[in-house]
Structures are given as structure tokens and as C-alpha cells.
N, C-alpha and C positions, 0 to 999 in steps of 0.2 A: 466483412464487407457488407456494405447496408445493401438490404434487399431493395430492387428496382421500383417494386411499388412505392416503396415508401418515400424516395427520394423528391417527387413534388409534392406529398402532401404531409408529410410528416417524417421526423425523425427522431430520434434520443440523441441528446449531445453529451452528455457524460454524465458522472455518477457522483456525490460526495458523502463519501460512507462516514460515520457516526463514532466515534471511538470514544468511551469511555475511559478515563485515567485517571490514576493515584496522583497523579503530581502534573500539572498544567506546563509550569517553567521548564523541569524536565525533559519532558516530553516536546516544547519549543526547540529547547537548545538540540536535542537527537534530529526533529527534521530540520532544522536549518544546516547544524555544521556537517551533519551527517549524509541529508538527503536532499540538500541543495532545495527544500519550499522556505518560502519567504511567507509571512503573514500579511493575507489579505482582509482580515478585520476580525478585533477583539472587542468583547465584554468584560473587563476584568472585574465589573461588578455580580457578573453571574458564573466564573471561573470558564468559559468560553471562548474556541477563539480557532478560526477557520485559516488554515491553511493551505498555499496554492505553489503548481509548479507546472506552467505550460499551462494545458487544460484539465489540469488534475488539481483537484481538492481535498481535504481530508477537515471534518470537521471534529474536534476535542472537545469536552467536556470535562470538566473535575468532579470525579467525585469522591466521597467518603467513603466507599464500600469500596473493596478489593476485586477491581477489574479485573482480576487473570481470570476468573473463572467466565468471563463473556465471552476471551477468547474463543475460536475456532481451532485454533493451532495447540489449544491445550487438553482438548477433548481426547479421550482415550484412542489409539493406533486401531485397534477393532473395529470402531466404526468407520472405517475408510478402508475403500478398497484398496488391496494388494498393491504394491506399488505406487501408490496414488501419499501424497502428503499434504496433510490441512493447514488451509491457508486463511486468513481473514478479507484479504480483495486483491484482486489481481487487477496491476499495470500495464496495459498496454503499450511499447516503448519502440521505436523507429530506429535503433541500432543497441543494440542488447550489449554489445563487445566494449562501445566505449562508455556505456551507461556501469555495467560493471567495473570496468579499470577506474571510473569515475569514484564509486561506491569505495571501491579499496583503497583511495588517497586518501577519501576521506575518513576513514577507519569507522565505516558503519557495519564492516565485518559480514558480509556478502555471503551466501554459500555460493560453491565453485558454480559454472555453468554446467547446464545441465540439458542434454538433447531429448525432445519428445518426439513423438511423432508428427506433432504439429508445429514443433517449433522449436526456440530454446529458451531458457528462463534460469533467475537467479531471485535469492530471496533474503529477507532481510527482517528481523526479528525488534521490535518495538522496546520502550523500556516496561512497558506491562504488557508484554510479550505478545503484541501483536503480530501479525504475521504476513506480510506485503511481498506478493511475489510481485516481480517486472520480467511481461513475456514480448518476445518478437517471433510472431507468427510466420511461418514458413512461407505467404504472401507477399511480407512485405519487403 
């Protein structure tokens, strides 16, 4: 919930995180047929190319080096606390139940849902194994 001050003079509108990948077209076809973003504008001269869905973006890059290790999601279990599972950005989503049955048509292979304290959330695994959770906070 945005804090009060900030509401006439300022505020964050959203975030479009950075993903590096092996393969450009790939990684297209996973969030279009997968996760329902459409492209909002490509470079295909500099292997780039920005992705959109609602008010969420994700921006791609190709590159030649072997993204899994930028991962977050692929960093050692030690470094995260107990309980806790790394994730590379988290989605904020206005009904988590059909956003998931959503995810399972489309066979982007979802983990189950999952209750936190704060809310609940399901997560979804990139093809250079990024790591996109989508949460519905106990607010909304």
C-alpha cells in the first residue's frame, strides 16, 4: 500500500527488471505462450527486446555468456533463510487462484500454491532458469 506521504508528491510506478539470456526467440515464445506478455518493443539489431503484461515488464537481453549463473534462484540453499526460496522478482497479481489455473493451461508448469503469512504465491521457472514468483497479498 503506498505510504500517504507520498501520494501527491511522488510515487514508484513499477519496476522492469533486466534478464539476461542464452537464447532471445526462446525465451519470447516461454512468455508469450506461457505467461500471456506480449512484446512491447524489439531491437533485433542489438538482440533485445522488452516485454509487457498489464503494468508489468520484463526486459531481455541475449547474451553469449551462460546466464544461469546471474540467476538468483540458482545460488546455493545456505544463503537463504530457512524456509525462505530464491527468487529473481516478484509479481504482484490481483487474484493469484485464476492467475495460476491460468499458468497450468498454459503449461508454464507453476509450483502448487502456496500460503505465507502475508499472503499466497506460485512460481514459475524461466528457460535460463529464472525465477518469477506472482504474489497476492493478504490486502488485496
Amino acid at each position: 500500500m503506498p505510504h500517504a506521504a507520498t501520494l501527491d508528491r511522488l510515487a514508484l510506478k513499477n519496476c522492469w527488471p533486466y534478464f539476461l539470456v542464452s537464447d532471445l526467440q526462446a525465451s519470447e515464445q516461454f512468455l508469450r505462450q506461457k505467461l500471456g506478455f506480449e512484446v512491447a518493443y524489439e531491437e533485433p539489431d542489438h538482440d533485445m527486446a522488452i516485454f509487457c503484461r498489464d503494468d508489468v515488464y520484463l526486459l531481455l537481453r541475449q547474451t553469449r555468456h551462460d546466464p544461469s549463473s546471474l540467476s538468483v534462484a540458482n545460488f546455493h540453499r545456505e544463503d537463504f533463510p530457512r524456509g525462505t526460496e530464491p527468487y529473481d522478482v516478484c509479481i504482484q497479481v490481483t487474484n493469484i487462484h485464476e492467475l495460476h489455473a491460468e499458468l497450468v493451461r498454459r503449461g508454464a508448469n507453476p509450483t502448487p500454491l502456496a500460503n505465507l503469512p502475508f499472503g499466497r504465491e506460485t512460481a514459475v521457472r524461466l528457460p535460463d532458469g529464472y525465477v518469477i514468483v506472482f504474489m497476492q497479498m493478504k490486502s488485496d
